[in-house]
FIRO-326499 format. One record per residue (C-alpha): residue number from 1; residue in three letters; x, y, z. Coordinates in steps of 0.001 Angstrom, whole numbers, always signed. Example, Ala and Ser with C-alpha at 12.3 -4.5 7.8 and 13.67 -1.06 7.14 Angstrom:
BEGIN
  resi  resn        u        v        w
     1   ALA   +12300    -4500    +7800
     2   SER   +13670    -1060    +7140
//
This chain:
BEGIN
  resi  resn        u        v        w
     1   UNK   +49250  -226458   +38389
     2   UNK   +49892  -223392   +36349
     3   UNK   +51367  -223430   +33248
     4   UNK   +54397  -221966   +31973
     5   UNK   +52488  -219290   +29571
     6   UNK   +50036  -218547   +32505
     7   UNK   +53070  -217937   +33894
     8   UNK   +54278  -215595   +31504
     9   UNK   +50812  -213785   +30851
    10   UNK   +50662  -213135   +34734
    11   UNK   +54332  -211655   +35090
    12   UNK   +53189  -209543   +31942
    13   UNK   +50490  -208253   +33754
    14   UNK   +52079  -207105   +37216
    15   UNK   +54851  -205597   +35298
    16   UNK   +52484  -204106   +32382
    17   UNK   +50878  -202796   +36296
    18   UNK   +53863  -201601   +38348
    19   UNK   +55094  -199755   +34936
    20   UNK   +52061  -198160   +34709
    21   UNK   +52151  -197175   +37831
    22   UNK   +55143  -195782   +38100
    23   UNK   +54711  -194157   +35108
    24   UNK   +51899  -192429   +36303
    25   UNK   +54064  -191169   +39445
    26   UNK   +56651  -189779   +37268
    27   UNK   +54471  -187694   +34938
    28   UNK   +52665  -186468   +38229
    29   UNK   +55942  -185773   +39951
    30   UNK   +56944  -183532   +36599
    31   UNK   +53864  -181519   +37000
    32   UNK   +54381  -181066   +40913
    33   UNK   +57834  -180007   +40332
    34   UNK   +56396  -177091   +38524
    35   UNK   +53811  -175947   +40865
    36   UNK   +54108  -172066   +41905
    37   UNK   +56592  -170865   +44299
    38   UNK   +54338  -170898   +46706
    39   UNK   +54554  -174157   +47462
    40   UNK   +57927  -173990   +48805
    41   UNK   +56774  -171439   +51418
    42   UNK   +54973  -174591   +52759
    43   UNK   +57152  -177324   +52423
    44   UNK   +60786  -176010   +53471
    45   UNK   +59207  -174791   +56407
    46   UNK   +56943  -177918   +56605
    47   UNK   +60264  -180053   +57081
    48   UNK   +61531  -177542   +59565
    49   UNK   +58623  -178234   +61944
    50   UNK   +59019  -181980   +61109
    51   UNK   +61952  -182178   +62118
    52   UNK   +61225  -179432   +65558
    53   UNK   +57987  -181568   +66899
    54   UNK   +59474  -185172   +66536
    55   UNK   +62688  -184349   +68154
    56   UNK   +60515  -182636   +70214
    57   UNK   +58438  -185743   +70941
    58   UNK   +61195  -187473   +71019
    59   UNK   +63388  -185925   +74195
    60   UNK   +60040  -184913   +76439
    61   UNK   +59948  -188177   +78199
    62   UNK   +63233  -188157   +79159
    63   UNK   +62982  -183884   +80246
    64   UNK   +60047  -184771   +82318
    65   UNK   +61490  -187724   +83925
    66   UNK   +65234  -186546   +84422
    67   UNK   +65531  -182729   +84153
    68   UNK   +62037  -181422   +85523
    69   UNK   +61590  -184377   +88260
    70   UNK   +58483  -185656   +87055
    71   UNK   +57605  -189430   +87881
    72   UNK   +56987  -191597   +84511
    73   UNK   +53447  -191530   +84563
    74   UNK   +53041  -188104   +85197
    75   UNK   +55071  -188117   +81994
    76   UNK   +53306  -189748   +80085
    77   UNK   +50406  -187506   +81281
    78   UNK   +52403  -184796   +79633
    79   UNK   +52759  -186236   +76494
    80   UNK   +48698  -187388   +76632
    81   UNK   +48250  -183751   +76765
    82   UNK   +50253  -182898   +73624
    83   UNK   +49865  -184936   +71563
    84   UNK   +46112  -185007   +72564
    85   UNK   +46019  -181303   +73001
    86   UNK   +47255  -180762   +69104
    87   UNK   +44347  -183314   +67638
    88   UNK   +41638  -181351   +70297
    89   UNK   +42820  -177885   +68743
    90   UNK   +42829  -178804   +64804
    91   UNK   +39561  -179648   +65350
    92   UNK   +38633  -176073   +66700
    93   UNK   +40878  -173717   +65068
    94   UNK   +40830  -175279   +61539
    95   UNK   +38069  -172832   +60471
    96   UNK   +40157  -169919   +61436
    97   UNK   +42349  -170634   +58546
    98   UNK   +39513  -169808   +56544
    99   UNK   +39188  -166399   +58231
   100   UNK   +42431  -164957   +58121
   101   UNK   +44223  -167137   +55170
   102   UNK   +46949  -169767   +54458
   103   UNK   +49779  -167104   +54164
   104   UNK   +48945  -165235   +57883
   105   UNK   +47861  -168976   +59945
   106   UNK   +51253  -169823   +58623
   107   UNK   +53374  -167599   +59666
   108   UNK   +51157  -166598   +62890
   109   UNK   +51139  -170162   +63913
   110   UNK   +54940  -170367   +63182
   111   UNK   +55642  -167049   +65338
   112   UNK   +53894  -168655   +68521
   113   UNK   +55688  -172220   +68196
   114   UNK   +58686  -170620   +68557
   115   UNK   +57739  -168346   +71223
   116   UNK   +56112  -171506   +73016
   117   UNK   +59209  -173255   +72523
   118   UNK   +61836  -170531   +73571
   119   UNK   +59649  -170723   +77457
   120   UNK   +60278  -174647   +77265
   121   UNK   +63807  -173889   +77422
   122   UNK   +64160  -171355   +79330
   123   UNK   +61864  -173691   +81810
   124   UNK   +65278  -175650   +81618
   125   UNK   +67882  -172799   +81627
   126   UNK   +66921  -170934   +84644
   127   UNK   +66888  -172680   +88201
   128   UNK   +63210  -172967   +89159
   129   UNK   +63172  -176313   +90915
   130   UNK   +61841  -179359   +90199
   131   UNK   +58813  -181108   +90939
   132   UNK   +55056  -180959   +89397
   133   UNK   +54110  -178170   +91826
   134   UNK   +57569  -175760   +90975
   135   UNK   +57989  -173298   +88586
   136   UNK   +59991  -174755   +86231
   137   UNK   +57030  -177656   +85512
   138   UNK   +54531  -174313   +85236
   139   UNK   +56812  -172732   +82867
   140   UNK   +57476  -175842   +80887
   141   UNK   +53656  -175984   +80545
   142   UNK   +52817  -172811   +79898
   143   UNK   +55088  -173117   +76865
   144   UNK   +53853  -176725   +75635
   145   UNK   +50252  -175035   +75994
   146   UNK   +51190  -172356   +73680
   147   UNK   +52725  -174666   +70957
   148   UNK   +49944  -176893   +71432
   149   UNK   +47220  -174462   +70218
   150   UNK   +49966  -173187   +67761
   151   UNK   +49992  -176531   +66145
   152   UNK   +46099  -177035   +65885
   153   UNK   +46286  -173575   +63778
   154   UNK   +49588  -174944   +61524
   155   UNK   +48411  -178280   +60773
   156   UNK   +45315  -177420   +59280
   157   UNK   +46956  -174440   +57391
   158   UNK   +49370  -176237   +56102
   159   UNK   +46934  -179060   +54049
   160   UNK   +45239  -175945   +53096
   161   UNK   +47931  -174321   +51640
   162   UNK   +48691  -177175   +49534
   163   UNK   +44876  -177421   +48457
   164   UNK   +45481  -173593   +47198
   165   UNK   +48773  -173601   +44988
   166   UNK   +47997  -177277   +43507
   167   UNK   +45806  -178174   +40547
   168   UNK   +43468  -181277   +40947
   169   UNK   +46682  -182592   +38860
   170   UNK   +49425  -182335   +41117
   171   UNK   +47262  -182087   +44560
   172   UNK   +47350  -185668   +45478
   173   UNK   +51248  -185544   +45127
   174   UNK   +51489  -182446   +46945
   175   UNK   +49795  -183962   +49940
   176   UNK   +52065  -186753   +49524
   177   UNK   +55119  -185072   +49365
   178   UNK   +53787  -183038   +52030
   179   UNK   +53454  -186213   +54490
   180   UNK   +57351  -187522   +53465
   181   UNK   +58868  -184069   +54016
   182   UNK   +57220  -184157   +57907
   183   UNK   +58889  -187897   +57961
   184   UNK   +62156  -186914   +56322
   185   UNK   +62259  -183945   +58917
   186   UNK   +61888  -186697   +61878
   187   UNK   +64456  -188824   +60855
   188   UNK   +66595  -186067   +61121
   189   UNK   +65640  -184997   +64120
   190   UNK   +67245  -187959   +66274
   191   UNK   +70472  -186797   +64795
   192   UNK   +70537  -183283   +66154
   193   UNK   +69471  -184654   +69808
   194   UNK   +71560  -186798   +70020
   195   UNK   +74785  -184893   +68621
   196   UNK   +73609  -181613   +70613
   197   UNK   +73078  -183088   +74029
   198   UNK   +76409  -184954   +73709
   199   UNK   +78187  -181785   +73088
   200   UNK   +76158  -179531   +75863
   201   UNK   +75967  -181960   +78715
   202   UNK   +78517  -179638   +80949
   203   UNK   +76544  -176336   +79770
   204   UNK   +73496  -177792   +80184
   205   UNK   +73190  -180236   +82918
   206   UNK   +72185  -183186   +83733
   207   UNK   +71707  -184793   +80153
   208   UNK   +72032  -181901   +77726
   209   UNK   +68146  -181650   +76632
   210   UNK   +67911  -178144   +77725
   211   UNK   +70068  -177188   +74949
   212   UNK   +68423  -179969   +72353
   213   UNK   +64723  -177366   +73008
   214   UNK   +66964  -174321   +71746
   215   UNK   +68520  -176241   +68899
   216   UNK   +64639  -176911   +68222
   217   UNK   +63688  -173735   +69005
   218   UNK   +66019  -172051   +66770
   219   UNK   +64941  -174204   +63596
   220   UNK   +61481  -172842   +64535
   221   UNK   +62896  -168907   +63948
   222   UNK   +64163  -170297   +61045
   223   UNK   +61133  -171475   +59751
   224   UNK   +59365  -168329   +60419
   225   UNK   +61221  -166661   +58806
   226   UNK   +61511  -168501   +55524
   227   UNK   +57506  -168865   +55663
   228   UNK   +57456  -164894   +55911
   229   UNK   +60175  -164420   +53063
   230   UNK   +58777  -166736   +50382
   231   UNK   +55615  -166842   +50886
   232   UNK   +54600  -162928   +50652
   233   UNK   +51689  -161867   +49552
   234   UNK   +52491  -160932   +46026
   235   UNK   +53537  -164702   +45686
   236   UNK   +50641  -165867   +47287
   237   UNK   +48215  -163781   +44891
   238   UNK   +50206  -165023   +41660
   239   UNK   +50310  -168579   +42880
   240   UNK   +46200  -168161   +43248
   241   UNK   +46076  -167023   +39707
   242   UNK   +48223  -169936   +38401
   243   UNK   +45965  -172369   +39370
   244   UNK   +42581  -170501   +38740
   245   UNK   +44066  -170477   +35171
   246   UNK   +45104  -173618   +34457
   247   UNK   +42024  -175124   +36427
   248   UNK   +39526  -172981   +35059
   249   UNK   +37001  -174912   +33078
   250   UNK   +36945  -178028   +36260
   251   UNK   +37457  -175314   +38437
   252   UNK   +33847  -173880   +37500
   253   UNK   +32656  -177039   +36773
   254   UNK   +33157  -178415   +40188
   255   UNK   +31741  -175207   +42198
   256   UNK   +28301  -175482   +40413
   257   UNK   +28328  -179051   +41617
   258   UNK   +28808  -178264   +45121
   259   UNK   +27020  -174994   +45257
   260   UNK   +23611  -177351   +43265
   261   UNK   +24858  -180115   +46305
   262   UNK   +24513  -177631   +49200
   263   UNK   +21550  -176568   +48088
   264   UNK   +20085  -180117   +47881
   265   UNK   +21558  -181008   +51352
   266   UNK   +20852  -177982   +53331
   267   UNK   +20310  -178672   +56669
   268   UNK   +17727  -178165   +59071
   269   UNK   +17554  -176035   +61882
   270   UNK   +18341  -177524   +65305
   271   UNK   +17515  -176088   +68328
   272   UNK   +20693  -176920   +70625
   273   UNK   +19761  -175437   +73736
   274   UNK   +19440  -178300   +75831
   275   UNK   +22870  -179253   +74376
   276   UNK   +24501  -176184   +75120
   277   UNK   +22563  -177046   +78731
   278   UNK   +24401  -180546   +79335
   279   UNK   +27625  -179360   +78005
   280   UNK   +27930  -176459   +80554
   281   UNK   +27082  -179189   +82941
   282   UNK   +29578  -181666   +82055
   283   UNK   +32222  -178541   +82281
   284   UNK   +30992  -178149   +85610
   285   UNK   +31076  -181744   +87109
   286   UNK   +34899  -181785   +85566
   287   UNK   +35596  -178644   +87829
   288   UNK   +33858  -180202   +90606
   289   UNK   +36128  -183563   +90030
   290   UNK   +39429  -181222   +90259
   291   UNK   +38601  -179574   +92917
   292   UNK   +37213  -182731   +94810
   293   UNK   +40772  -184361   +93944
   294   UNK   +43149  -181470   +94968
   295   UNK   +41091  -180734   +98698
   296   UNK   +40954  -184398   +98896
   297   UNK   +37197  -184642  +100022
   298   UNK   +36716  -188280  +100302
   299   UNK   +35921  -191141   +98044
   300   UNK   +33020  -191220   +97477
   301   UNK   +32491  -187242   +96241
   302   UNK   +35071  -188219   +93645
   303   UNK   +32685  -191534   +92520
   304   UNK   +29858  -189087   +92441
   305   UNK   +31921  -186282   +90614
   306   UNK   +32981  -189101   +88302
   307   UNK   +29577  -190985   +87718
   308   UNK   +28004  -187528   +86918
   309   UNK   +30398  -186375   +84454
   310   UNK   +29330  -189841   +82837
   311   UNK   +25939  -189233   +83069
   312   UNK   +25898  -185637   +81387
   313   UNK   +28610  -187030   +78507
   314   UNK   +25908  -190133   +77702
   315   UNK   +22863  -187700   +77679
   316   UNK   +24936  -185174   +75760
   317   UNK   +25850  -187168   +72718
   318   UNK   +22502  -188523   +72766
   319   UNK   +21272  -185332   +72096
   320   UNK   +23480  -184774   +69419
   321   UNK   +22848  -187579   +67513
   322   UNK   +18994  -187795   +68287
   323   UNK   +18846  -184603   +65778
   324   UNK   +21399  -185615   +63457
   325   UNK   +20027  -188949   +61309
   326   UNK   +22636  -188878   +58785
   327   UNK   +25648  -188545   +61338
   328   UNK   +28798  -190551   +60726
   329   UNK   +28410  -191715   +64015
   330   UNK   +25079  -193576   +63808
   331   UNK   +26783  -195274   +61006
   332   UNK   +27779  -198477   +62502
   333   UNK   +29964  -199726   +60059
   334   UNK   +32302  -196937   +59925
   335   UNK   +32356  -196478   +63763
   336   UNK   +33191  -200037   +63860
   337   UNK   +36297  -199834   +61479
   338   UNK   +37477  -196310   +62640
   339   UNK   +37917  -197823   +66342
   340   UNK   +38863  -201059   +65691
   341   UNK   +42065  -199549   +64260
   342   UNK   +42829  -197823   +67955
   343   UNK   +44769  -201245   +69107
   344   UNK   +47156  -200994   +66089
   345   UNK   +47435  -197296   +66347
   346   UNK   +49078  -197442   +69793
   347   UNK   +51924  -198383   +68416
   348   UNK   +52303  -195077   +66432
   349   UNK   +52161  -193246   +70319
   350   UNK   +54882  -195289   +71345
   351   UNK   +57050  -194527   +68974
   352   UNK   +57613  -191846   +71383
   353   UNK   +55505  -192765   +74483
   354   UNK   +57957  -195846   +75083
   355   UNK   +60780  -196373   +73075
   356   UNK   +63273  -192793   +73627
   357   UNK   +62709  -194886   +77439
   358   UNK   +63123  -198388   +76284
   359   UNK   +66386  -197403   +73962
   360   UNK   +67908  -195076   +76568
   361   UNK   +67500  -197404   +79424
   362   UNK   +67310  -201099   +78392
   363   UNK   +70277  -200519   +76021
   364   UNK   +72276  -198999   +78556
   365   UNK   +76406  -199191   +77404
   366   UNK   +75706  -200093   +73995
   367   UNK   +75678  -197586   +70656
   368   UNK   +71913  -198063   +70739
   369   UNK   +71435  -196926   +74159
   370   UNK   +73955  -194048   +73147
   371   UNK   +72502  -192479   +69996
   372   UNK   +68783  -193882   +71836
   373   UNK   +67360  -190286   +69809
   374   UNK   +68483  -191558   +66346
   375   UNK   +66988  -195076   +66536
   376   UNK   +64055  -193333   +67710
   377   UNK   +63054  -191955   +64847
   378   UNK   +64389  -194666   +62280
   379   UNK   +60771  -195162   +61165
   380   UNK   +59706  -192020   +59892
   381   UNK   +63090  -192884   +57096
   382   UNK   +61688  -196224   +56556
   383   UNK   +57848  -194617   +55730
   384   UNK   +59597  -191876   +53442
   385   UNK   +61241  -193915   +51161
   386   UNK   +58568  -197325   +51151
   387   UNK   +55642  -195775   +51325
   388   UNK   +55072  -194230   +47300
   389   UNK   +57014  -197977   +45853
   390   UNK   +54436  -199631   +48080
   391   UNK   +50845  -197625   +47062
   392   UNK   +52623  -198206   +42958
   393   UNK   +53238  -201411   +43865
   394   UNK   +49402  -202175   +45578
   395   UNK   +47562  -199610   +43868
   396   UNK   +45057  -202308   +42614
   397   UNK   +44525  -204307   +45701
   398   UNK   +41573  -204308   +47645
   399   UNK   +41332  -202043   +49879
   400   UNK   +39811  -203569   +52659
   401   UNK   +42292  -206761   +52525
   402   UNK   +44920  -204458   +51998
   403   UNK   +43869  -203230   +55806
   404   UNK   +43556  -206329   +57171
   405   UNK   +47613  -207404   +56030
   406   UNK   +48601  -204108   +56390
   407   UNK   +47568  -204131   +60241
   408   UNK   +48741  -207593   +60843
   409   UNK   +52458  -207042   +59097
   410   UNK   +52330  -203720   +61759
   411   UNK   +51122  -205661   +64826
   412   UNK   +53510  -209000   +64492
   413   UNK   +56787  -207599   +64329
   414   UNK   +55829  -206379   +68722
   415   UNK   +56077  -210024   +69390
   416   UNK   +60065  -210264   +68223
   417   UNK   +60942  -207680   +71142
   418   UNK   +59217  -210242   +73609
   419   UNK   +62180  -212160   +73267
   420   UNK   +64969  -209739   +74957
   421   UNK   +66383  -206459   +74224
   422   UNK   +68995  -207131   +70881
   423   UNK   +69619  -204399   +68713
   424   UNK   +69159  -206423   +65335
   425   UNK   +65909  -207868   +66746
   426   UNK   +64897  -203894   +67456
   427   UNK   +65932  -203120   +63719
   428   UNK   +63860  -205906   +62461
   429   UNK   +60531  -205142   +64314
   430   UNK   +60795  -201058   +62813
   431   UNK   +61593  -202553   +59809
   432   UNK   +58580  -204650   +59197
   433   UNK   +56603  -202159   +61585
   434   UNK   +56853  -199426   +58851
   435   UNK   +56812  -201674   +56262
   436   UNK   +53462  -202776   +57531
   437   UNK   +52248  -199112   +58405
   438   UNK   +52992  -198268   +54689
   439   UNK   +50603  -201194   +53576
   440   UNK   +47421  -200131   +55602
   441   UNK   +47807  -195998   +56550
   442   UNK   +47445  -194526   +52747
   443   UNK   +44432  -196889   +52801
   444   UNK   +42710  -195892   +55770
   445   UNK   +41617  -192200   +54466
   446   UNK   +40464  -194138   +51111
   447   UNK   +38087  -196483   +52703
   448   UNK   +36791  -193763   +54972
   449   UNK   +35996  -192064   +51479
   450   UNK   +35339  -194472   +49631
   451   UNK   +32265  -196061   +52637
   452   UNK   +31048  -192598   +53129
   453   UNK   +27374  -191261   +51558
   454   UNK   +26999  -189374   +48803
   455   UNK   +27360  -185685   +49886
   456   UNK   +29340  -186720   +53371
   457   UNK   +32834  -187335   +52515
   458   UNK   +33864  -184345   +54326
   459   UNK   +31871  -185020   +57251
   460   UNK   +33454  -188722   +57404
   461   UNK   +37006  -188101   +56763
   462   UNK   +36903  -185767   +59740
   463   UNK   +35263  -187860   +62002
   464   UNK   +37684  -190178   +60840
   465   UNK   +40367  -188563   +62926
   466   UNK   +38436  -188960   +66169
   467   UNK   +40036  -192457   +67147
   468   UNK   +43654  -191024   +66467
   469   UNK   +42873  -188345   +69223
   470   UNK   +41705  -191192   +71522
   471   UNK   +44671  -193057   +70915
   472   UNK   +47198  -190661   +71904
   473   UNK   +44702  -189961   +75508
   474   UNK   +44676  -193346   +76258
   475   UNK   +47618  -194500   +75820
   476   UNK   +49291  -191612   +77182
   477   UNK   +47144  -192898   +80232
   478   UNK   +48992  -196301   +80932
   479   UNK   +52199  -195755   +78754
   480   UNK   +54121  -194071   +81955
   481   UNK   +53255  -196741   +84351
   482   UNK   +54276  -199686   +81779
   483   UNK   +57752  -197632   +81613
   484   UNK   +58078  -197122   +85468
   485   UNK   +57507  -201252   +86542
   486   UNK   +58715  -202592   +83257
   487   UNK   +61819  -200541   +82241
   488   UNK   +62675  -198576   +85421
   489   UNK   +66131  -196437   +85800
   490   UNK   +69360  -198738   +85513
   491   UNK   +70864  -196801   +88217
   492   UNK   +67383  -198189   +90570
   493   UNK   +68539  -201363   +91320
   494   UNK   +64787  -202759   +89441
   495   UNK   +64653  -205767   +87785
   496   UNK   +63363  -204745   +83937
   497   UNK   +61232  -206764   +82199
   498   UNK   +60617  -205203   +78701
   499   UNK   +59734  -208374   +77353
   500   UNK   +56522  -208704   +79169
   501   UNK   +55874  -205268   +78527
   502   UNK   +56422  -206113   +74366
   503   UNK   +54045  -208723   +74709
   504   UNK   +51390  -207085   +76017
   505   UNK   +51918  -204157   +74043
   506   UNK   +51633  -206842   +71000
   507   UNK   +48339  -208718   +72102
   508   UNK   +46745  -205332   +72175
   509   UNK   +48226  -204158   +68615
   510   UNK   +46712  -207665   +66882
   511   UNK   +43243  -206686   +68131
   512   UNK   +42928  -204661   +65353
   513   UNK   +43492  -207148   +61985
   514   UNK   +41581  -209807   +64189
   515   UNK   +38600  -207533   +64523
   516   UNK   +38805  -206395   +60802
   517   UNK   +38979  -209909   +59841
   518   UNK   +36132  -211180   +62172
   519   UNK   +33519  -208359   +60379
   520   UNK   +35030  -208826   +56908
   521   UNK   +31688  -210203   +55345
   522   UNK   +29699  -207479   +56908
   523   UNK   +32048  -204373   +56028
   524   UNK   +32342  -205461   +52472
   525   UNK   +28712  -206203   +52215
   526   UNK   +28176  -202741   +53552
   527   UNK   +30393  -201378   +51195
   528   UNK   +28865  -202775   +48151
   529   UNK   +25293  -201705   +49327
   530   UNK   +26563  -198229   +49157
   531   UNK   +27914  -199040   +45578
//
């Protein structure tokens, strides 16, 4: 049994910590409040398109479904596609910030968001009939498309334009503050839904969701133009100057390191011809599967169009790899941890994949079924007020165990909704949900550093986002179909049975801290080789 003045030394110490930390935060807030002006050409806007692409997220489901005649998987197809679609295009346009600038991706990517999202709702303005073969589906798409590849430019410019107008001082905090402005922006966003489609259900029929997209679309203009008006390019240059000054000496310091570290690492040659070979024949077999699917040839030419496109993926990423030793994926440790989190991720996706359906429909008549976009996004709130008391709070706790709670505090709270559709019960599980998400997320990009090589962080932290991009596909795969037998239309006549649905939905989350539990002797003892 403890005594009383281990007692007392121990509440010394997590105070003597938590002050610390906190006083940390505070000195690096005061330097981040004084970063260039700059800045705020990325974060007012930043919160602007928060708040657009959740609310966004957020009232799809239900367009697809109710105003463009969609069934609920092919919905949930939709969403697979952008959410998906946005990952897929960081990936490729990220280098084009580097081409053209933080200042012109900004305001470029801006510009086509809202042009994307003015032919979403005019998709729901004009009478083009309904159906995933009318118009008004090929306009609605046309416009998601163009705010899809829109977003893979903004993302990417947007973390960059933080990296330029902070000083290795204040960066971490203006990432940070970057993250809570996208989830203050969300919370937000369930307000104006759900206030604008109560108000515009006669103008806009059936449900008022055309006129939510222009309320969107609008905040988009606005964005643009504050982007265009603060962040010139006279503020842009001085910002550049600020930091160069006042980061000089590490500044230098740092770029011999990397340029002496590129030199030392410069990779070989690879001859990627046969690559290039297998890819063009993957693209092929995928046209070939289409095109077997929509002349409906037969069975068995889809198995075969199917099997091949297997075949040519396999040998393709074979290839890959066979040339490329040090690759983070023929590091079996970090694929291992970066896909074990996909269970636990799915929840993230249904934040809008499922529950805008599951509040809207199973809470039919109540105030939760009424304001269904506000509850939505009750999480993002949660995550921008816990999440910096939480990393002060943990900031000397293990990182791997912090994973392992972190994912099990996100994955139990599913279970609670098992037990019938109450809104307290609903509160509680986003509650500890976010609570839990706070505990492990911040951590995951740490470990991913922290296991990488010497001379491969970059490499591994973008890797890193690969599983997130699976995680939207797939679930986006089965998400519609669990919402079309589990929580069909009141007005059907269906028996709904969310609970089942809940449960499933948790056995799959609570994959992930089992599996990171399972291999905890091996990942630590991996990560302490590397040490």
């Amino acid at each position: 049994m403890a005594t009383q003045a281990q007692k007392n030394h121990d509440e010394k110490a997590v105070g003597g910590v938590m002050s610390a930390s906190f006083r940390e935060l505070g000195e690096t807030l005061s330097a981040f409040l004084k970063a260039p002006k700059a800045l705020s050409g990325v974060n007012i806007p930043y919160v602007l398109e928060g708040l657009a692409y959740f609310g966004i997220l957020t009232i799809l489901g239900n367009y697809c479904s109710e105003n463009v005649g969609l069934t609920d998987p092919q919905a949930g197809w939709v969403y697979g596609a952008v959410t998906g679609g946005i990952t897929f295009a960081m990936l490729l346009l990220g280098f084009v910030v580097d081409r053209i600038g933080v200042r012109h991706s900004l305001i470029i990517a801006l510009g086509a968001m809202a042009c994307g999202r003015t032919i979403v709702s005019l998709s729901g303005s004009i009478h083009l009939g309904a159906g995933i073969s009318s118009p008004m589906f090929l306009s609605m798409s046309i416009g998601l498309l163009i705010m899809v590849v829109a977003y893979g430019l903004y993302q990417p410019a947007a973390y960059a334009g933080v990296k330029r107008y902070t000083t290795p001082q204040t960066a971490s905090m203006g990432y940070a503050v970057l993250y809570a402005l996208m989830n203050l922006g969300a919370f937000f966003s369930g307000y104006i839904a759900d206030f604008t489609r109560q108000a515009s259900e006669t103008v806009f029929p059936p449900n008022g969701l055309t006129a939510v997209f222009w309320a969107f679309t609008l905040i988009t203009i606005a964005a643009v133009i504050i982007a265009a008006v603060v962040l010139t390019k006279r503020v842009d240059l001085d910002a550049v100057e600020r930091v160069k000054r006042e980061t000089a000496a590490s500044q230098s310091a740092r770029q011999n390191d990397e340029s002496a570290a590129k030199k030392a690492t410069a990779p070989p040659k690879i001859n990627n011809s046969l690559l290039i070979i297998l890819t063009a024949l993957i693209l092929l077999s995928l046209a070939s599967l289409i095109f077997i699917r929509s002349a409906a040839l037969g069975q068995n030419y889809l198995i075969s169009a199917i099997a091949l496109t297997f075949l040519f993926t396999v040998l393709s990423i074979w290839e890959f790899l066979r040339h490329r030793p040090s690759h983070p994926f023929r590091d079996a440790r970090f694929m291992f941890f970066i896909f074990v989190l996909i269970p636990v991720q799915t929840l993230f996706a249904h934040n809008w994949l499922t529950i805008p359906y599951y509040l809207k429909r199973a809470f039919v008549g109540s105030w939760v079924g009424d304001y269904w976009a506000i509850f939505s996004n009750i999480n993002p709130l949660i995550i921008f007020i816990i999440t910096p008391i939480i990393a002060g709070l943990t900031v000397r706790a293990n990182v791997y165990r912090m994973m392992i709670i972190g994912t099990l505090v996100m994955a139990l709270p599913t279970f609670l909704l098992a037990f019938g559709t109450i809104p307290w019960l609903f509160l509680l599980y986003v509650l500890i949900m976010s609570i839990g998400e706070a505990m492990w997320q911040p951590r995951f990009l740490q470990w991913v550093a922290e296991i990488a090589p010497e001379g491969q962080t970059g490499a591994y932290m973008g890797i890193g986002q690969f599983p997130w991009f699976l995680t939207k596909v797939l679930t986006s795969l089965y998400s519609g179909y669990f919402v079309a037998h589990y929580i069909p239309q009141p007005e059907s006549g269906l028996a709904q049975r969310t609970g089942e649905m809940w449960l499933i939905y948790g056995v799959i989350a609570i994959l992930s801290p089992v599996g990171l539990l399972l291999a905890k002797t091996w990942m630590v003892k991996g990560m302490k080789e590397r040490s």
